[in-house]
N, CA, C and O atoms as a MOPAC input file, in Angstrom:
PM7 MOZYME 1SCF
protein

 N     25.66400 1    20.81500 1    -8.86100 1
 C     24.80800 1    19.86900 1    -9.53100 1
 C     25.62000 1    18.85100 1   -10.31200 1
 O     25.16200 1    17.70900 1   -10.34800 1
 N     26.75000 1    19.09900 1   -10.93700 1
 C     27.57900 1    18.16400 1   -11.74700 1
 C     27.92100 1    17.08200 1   -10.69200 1
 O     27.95200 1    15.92500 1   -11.10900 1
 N     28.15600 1    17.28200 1    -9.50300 1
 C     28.71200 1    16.42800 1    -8.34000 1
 C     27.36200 1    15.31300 1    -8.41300 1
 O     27.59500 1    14.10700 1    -8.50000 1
 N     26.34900 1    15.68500 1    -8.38100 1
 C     25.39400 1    14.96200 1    -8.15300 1
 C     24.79600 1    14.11600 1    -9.28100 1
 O     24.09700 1    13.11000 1    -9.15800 1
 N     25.11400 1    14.58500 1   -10.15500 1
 C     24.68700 1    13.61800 1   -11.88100 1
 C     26.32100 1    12.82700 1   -11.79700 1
 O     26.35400 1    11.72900 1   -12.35300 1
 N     27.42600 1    13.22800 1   -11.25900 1
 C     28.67000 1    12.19900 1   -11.18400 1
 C     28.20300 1    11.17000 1   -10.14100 1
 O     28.96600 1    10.20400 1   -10.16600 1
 N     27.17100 1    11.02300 1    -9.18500 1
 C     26.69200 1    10.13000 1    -8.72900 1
 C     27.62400 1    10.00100 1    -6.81400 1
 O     28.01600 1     9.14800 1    -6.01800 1
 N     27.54900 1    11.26300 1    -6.94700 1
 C     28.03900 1    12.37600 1    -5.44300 1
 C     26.59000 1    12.25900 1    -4.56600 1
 O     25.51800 1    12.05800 1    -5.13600 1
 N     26.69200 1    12.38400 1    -3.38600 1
 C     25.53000 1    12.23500 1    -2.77600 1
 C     25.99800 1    13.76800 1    -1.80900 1
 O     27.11000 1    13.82300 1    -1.28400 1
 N     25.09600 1    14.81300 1    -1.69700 1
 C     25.37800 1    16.13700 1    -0.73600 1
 C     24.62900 1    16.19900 1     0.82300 1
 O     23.42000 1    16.42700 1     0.81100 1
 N     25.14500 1    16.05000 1     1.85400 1
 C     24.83100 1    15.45300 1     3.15000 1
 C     25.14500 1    16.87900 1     3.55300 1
 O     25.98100 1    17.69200 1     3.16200 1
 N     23.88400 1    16.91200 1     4.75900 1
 C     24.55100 1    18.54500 1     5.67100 1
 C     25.57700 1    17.93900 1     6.40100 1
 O     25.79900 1    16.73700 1     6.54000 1
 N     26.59800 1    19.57200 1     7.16400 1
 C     28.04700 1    19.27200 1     7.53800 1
 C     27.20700 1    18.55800 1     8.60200 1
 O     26.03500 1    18.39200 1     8.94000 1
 N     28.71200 1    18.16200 1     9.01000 1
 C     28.82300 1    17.03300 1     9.95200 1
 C     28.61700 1    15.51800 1     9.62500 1
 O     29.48400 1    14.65600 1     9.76900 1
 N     27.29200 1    15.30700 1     9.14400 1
 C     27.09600 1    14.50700 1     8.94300 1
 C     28.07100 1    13.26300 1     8.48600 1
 O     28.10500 1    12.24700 1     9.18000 1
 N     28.82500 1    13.37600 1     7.34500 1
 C     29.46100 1    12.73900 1     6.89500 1
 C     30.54600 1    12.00800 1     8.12000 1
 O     30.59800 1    10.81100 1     8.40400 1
 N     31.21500 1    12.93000 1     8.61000 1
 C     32.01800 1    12.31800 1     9.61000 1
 C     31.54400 1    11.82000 1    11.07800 1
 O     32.24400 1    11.31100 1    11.95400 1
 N     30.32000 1    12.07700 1    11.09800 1
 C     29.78600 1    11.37100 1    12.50400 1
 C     29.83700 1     9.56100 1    12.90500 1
 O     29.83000 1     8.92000 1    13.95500 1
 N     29.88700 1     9.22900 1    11.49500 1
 C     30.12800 1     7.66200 1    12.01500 1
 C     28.95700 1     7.01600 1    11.66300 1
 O     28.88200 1     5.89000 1    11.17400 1
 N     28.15700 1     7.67300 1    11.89600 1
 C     26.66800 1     6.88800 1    11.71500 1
 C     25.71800 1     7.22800 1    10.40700 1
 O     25.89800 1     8.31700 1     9.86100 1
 N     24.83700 1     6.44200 1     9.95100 1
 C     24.12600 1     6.22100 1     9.15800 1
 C     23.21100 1     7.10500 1     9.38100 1
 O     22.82700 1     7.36500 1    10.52100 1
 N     22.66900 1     7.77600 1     8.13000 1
 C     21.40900 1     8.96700 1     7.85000 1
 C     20.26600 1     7.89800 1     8.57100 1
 O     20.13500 1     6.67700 1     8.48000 1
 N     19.43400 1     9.04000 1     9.39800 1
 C     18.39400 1     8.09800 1     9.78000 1
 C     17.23800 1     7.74400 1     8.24900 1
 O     16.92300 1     8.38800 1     7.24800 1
 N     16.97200 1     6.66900 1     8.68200 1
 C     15.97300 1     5.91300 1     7.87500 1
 C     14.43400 1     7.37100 1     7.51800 1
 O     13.93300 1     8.12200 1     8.35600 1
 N     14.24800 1     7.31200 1     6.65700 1
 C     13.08500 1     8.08500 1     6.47100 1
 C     11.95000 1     7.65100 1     7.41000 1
 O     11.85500 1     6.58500 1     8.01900 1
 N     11.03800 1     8.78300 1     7.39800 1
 C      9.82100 1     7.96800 1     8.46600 1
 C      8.75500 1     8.66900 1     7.47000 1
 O      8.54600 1     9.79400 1     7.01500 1
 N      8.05000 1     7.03000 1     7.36700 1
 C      6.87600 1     6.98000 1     6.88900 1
 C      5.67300 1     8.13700 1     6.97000 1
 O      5.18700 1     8.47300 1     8.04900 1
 N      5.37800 1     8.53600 1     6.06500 1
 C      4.05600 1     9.82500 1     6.54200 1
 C      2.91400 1     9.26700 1     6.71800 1
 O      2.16800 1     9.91100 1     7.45600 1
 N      2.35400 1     7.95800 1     6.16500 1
 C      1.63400 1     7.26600 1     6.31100 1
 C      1.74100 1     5.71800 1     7.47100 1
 O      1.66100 1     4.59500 1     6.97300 1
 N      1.88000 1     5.86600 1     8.63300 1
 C      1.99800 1     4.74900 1     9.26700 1
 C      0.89200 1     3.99900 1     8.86700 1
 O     -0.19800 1     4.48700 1     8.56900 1
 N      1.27800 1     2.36600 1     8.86000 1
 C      0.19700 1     1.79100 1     8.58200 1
 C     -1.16200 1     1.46700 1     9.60100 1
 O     -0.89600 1     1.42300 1    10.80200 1
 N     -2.07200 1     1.32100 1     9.34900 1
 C     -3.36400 1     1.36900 1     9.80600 1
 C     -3.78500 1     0.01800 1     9.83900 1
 O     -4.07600 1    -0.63300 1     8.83600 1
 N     -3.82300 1    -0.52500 1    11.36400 1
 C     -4.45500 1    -2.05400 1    11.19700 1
 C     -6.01800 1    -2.21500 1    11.31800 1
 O     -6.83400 1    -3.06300 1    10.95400 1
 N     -6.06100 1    -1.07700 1    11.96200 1
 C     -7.80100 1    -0.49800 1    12.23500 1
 C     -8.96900 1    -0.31200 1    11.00200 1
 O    -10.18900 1    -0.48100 1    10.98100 1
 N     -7.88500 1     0.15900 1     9.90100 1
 C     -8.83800 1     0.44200 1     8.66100 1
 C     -9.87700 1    -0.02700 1     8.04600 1
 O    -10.97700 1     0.46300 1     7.79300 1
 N     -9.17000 1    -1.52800 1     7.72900 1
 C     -9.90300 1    -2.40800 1     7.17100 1
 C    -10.14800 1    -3.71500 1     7.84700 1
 O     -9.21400 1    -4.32400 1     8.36800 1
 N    -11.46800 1    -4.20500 1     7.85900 1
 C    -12.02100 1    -5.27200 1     8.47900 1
 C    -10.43400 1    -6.34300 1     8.24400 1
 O     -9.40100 1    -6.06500 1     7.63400 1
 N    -10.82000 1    -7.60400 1     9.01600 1
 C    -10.18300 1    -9.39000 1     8.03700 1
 C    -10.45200 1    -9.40200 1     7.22400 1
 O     -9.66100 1    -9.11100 1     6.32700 1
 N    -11.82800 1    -9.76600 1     6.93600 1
 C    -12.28700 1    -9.85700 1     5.20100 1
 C    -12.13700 1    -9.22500 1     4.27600 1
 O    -12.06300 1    -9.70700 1     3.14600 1
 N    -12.02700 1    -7.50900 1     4.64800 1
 C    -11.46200 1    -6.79500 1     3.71400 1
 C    -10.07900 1    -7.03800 1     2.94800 1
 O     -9.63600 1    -6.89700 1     1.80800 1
 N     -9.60100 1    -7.52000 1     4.31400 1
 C     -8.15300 1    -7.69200 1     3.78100 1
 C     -7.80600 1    -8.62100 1     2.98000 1
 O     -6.98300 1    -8.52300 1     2.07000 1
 N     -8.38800 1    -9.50600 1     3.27300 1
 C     -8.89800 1   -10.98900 1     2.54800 1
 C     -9.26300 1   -10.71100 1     1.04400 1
 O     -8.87600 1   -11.41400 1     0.11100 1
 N     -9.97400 1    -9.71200 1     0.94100 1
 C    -10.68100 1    -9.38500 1    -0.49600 1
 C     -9.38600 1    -8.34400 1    -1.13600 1
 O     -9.03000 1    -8.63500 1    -2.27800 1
 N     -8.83100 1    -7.42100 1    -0.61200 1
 C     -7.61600 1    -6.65400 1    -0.85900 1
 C     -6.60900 1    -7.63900 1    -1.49300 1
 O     -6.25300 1    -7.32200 1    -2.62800 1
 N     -6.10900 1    -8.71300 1    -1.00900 1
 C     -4.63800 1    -9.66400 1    -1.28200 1
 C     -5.33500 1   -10.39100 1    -2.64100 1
 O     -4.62500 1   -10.51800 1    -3.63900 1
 N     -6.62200 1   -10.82900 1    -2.66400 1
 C     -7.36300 1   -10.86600 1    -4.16500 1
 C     -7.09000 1   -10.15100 1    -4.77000 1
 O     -6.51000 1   -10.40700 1    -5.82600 1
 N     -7.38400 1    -8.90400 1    -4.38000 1
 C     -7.56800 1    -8.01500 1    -5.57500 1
 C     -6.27100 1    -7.27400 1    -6.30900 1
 O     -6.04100 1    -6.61900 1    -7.32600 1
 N     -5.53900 1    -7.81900 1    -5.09300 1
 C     -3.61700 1    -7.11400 1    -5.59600 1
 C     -3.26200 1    -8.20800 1    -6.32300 1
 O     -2.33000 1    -8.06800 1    -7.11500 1
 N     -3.94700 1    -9.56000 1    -6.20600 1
 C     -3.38000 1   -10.62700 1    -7.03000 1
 C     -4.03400 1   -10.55900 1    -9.03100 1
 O     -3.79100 1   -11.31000 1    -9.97600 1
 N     -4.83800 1    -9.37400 1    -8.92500 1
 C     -5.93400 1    -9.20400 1    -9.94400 1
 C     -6.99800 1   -10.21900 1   -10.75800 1
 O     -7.37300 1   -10.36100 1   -11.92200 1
 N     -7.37500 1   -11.11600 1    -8.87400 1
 C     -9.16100 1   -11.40900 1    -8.76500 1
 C     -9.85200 1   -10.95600 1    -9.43900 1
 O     -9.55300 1    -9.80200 1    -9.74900 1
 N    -11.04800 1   -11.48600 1   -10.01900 1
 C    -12.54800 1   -10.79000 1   -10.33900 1
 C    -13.28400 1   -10.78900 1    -8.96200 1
 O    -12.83900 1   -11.30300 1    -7.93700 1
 N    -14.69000 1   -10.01800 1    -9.11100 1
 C    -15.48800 1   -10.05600 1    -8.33300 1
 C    -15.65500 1   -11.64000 1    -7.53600 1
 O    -15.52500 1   -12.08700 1    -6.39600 1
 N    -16.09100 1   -12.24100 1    -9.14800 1
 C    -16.27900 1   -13.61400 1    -9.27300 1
 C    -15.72800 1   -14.94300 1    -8.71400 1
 O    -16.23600 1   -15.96800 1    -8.25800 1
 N    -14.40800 1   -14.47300 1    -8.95300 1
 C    -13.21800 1   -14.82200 1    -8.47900 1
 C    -12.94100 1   -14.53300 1    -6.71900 1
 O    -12.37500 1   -15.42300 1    -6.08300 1
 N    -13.22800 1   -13.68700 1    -6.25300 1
 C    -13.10800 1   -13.13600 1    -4.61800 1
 C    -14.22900 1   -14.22500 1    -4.11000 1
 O    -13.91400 1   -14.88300 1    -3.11900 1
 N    -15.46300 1   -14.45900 1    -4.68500 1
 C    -16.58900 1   -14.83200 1    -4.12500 1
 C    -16.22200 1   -16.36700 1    -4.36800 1
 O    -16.44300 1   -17.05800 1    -3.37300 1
 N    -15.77500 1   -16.96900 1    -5.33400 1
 C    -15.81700 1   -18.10000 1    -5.15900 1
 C    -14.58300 1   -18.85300 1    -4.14100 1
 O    -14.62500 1   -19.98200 1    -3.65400 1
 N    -13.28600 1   -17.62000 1    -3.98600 1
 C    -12.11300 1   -18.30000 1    -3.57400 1
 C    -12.78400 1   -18.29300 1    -1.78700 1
 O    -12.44200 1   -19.12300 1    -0.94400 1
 N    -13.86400 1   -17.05400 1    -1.51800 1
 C    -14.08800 1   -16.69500 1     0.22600 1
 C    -15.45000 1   -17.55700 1     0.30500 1
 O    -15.75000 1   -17.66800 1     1.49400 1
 N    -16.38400 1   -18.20800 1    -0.52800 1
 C    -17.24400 1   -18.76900 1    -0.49700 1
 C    -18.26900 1   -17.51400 1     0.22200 1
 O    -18.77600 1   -17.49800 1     1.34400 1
 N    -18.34300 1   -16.56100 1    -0.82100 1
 C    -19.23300 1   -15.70500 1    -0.59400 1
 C    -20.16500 1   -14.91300 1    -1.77000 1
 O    -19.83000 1   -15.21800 1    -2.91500 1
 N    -21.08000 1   -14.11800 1    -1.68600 1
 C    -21.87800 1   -14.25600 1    -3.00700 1
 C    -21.11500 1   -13.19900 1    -3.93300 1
 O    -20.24400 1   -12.37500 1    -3.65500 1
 N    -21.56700 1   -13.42300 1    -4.78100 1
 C    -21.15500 1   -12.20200 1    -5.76900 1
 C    -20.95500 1   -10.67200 1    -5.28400 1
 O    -19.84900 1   -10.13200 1    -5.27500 1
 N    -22.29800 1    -9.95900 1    -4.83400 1
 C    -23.24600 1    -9.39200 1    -4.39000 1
 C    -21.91500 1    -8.71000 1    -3.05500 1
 O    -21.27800 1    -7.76000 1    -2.59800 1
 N    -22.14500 1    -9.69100 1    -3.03300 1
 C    -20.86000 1    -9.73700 1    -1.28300 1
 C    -19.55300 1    -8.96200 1    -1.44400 1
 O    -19.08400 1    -7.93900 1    -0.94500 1
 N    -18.98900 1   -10.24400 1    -2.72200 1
 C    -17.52700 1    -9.47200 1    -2.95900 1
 C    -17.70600 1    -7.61900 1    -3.56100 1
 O    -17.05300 1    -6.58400 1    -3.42400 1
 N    -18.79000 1    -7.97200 1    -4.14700 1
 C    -18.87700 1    -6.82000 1    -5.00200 1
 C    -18.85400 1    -5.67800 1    -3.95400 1
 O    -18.11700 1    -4.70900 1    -4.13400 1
 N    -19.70700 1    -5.78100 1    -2.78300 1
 C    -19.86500 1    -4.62100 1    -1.86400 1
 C    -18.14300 1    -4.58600 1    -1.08100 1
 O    -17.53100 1    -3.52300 1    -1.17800 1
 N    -17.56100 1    -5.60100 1    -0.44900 1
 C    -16.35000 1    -5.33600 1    -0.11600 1
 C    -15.57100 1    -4.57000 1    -0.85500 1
 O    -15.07400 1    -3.51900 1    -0.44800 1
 N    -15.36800 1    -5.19000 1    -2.32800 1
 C    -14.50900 1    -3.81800 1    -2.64700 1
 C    -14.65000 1    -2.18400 1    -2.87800 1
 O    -13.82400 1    -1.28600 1    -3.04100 1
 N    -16.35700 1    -2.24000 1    -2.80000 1
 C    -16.62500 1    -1.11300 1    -2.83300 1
 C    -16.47300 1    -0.12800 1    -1.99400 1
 O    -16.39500 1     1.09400 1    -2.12500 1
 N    -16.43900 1    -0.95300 1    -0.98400 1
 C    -15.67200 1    -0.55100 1     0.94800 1
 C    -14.83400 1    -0.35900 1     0.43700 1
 O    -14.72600 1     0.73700 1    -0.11200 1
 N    -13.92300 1    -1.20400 1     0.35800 1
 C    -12.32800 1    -1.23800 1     0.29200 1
 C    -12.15600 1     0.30700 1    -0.55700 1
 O    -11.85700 1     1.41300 1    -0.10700 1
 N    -12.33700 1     0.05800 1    -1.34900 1
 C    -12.30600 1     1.78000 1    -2.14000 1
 C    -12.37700 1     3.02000 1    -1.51000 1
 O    -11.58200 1     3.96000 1    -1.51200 1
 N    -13.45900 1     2.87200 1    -0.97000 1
 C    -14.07300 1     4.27000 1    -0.57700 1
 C    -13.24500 1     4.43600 1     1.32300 1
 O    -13.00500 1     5.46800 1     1.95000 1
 N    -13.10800 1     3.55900 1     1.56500 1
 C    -12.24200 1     3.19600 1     2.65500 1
 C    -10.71400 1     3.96400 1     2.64900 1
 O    -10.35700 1     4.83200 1     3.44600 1
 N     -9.89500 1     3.38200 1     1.49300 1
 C     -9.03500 1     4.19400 1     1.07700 1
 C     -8.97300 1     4.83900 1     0.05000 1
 O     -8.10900 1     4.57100 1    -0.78500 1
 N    -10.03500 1     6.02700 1    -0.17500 1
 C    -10.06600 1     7.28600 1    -0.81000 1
 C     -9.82800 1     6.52800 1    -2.25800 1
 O     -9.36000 1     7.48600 1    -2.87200 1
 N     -9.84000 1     5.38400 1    -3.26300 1
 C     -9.50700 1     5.07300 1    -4.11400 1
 C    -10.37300 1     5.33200 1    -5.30500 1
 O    -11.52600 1     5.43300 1    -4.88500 1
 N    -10.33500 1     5.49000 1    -6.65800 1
 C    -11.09700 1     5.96400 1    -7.41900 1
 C    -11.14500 1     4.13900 1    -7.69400 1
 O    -11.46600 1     4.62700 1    -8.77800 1
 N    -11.14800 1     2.97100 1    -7.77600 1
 C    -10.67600 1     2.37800 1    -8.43200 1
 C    -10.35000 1     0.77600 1    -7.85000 1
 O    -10.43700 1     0.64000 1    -6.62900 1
 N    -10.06300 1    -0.16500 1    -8.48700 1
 C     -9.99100 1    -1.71600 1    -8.41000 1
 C     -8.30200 1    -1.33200 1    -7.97000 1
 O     -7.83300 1    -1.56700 1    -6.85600 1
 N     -7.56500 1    -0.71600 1    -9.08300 1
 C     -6.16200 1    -0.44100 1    -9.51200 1
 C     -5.48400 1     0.59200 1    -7.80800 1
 O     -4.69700 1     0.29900 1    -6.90800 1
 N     -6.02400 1     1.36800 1    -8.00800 1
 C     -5.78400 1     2.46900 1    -7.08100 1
 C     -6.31600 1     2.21700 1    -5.49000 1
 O     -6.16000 1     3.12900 1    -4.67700 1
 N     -6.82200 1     1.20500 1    -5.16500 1
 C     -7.19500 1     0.72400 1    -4.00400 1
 C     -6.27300 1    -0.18000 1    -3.43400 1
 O     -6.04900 1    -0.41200 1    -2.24600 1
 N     -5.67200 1    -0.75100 1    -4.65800 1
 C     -4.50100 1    -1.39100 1    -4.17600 1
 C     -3.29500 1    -0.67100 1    -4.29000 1
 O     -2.35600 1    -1.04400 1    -3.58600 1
 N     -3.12600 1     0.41800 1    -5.14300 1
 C     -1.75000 1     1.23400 1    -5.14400 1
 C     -1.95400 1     1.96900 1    -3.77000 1
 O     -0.89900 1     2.29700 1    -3.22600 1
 N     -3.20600 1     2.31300 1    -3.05600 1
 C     -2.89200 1     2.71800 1    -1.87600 1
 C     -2.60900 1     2.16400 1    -1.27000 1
 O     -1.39600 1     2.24400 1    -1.07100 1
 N     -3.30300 1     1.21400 1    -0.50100 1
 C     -3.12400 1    -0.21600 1     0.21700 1
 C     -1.60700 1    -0.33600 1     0.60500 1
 O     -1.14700 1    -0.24100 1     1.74300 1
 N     -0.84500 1    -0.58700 1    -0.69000 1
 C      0.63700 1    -0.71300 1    -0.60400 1
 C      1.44000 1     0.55300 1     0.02900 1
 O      2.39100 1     0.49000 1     0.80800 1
 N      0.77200 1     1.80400 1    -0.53800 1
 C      1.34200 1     2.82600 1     0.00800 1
 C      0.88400 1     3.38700 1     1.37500 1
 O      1.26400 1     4.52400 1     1.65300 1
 N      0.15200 1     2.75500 1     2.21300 1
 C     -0.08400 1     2.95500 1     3.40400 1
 C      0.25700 1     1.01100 1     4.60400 1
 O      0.02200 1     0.64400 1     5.75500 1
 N      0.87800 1     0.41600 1     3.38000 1
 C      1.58900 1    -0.62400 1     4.33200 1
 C      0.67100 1    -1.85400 1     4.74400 1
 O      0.79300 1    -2.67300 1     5.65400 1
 N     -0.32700 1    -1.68900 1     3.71600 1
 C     -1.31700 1    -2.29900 1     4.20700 1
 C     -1.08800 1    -4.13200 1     4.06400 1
 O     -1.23900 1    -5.08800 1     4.82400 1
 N     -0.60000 1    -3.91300 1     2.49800 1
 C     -0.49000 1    -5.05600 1     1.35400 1
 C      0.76500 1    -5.12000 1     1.00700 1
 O      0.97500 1    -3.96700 1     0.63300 1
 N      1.75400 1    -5.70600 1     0.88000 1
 C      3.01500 1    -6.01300 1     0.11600 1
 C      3.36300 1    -6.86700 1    -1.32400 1
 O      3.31600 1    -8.09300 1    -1.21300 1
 N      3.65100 1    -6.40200 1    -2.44200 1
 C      3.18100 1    -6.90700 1    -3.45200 1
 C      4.45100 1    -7.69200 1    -3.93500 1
 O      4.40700 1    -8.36500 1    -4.96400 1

């Protein structure tokens, strides 16, 4: 453990001398283009920008009523409790890039 707080990195054998680079991690969540509608997504990049309702409806020229139900999709879509957490998933399933 001291090796590793000295800022040591511990690789299984071989590894080190093979020449090549640790493979890249793989995503557990591939992203999903299927998930969410256009418009959703449309209302998502709002809402990571931290849009109001108000704000979604006037930038998509849609009603209040409207935006309000998209994000409510958007939520329940990705399991989100939340305005906040709909977009922390979003990002964590590759959806949105912030």
């Amino acid at each position: 453990m001291e090796a590793v707080s000295r800022g040591f990195v511990i690789m299984p054998r071989g590894a080190a001398g093979s020449g090549q680079d640790p493979a890249p991690p793989v995503p557990t969540d591939p992203p999903r283009d299927d998930l969410l509608t256009a418009r959703e997504l449309e209302v998502l990049r709002l809402l990571a920008e931290g849009a109001s309702n108000k704000l979604i409806a006037r930038r998509l020229g849609i009603s209040f009523h409207t935006a309000k139900f998209h994000v409510a999709s958007i939520a329940a879509k990705l399991d989100a409790t939340g305005r906040t957490d709909a977009v922390a998933q979003a990002v964590r399933l590759g959806l949105i890039l912030l």
